[in-house]
N, C-alpha and C positions, 0 to 999 in steps of 0.2 A: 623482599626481593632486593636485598641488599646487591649492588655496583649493578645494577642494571638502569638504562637509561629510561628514560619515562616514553620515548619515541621506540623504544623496543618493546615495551608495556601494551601498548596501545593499538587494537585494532587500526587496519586503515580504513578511512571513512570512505564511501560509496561516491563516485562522482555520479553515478546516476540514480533514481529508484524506482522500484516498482510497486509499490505503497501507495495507496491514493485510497482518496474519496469519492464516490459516485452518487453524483445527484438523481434523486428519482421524482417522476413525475408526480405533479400534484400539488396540493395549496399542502404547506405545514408537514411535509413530510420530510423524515428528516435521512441526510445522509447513507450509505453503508459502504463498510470498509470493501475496499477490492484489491486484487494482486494483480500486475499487468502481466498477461505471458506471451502478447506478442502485438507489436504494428505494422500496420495496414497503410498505404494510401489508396486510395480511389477516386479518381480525378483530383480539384482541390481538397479534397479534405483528408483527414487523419482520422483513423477508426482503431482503438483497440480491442484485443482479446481481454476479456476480465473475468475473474474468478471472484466471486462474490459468497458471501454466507449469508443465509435468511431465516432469522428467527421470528415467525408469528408465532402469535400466542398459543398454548395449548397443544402445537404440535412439535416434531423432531424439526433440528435445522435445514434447512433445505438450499444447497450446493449449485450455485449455477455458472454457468458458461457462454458469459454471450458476447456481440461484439455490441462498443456502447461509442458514439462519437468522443473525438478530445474535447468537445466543449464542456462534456458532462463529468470531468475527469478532474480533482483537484489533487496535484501532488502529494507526498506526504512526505518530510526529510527527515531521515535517523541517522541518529549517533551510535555504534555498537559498542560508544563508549561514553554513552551518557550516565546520568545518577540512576536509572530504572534498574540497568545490570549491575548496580551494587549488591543486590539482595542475594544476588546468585553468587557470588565473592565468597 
């Protein structure tokens, strides 16, 4: 990509995301990915929408939709121009 600038290359990066982590209850259980697709207040608190995927053993993934407090909620930050989208280059 010859005389093109490296700022015209370059996805622009997200000031916000919808990527996160959600903690589930329980001793030793560990994270699952979630998408946020919408916030809520309800008096003080902040409740999202999450799209989660759940793979148990032995069966097909199982797709859910619920609303999960922000406490249980940890961000996730991308780059759409990090080292991971080289491969697809």
């Amino acid at each position: 990509m010859v005389g093109q600038r490296k700022a015209d290359r370059l996805w622009p990066r997200p000031r916000t995301t919808r990527h996160v982590w959600v903690s589930q209850p329980g001793v030793q259980v560990p994270p699952v990915q979630g998408f946020v697709v919408e916030w809520r207040r309800h008096g003080y608190r902040w409740w999202a929408l999450v799209l989660t995927v759940h793979t148990p053993a032995a069966e097909p993934p199982l797709t859910k939709l619920e609303r999960v407090r922000a406490e249980r909620l940890k961000p996730v930050r991308s780059d759409p121009n990090g080292d991971a989208w080289r491969i697809w280059r």
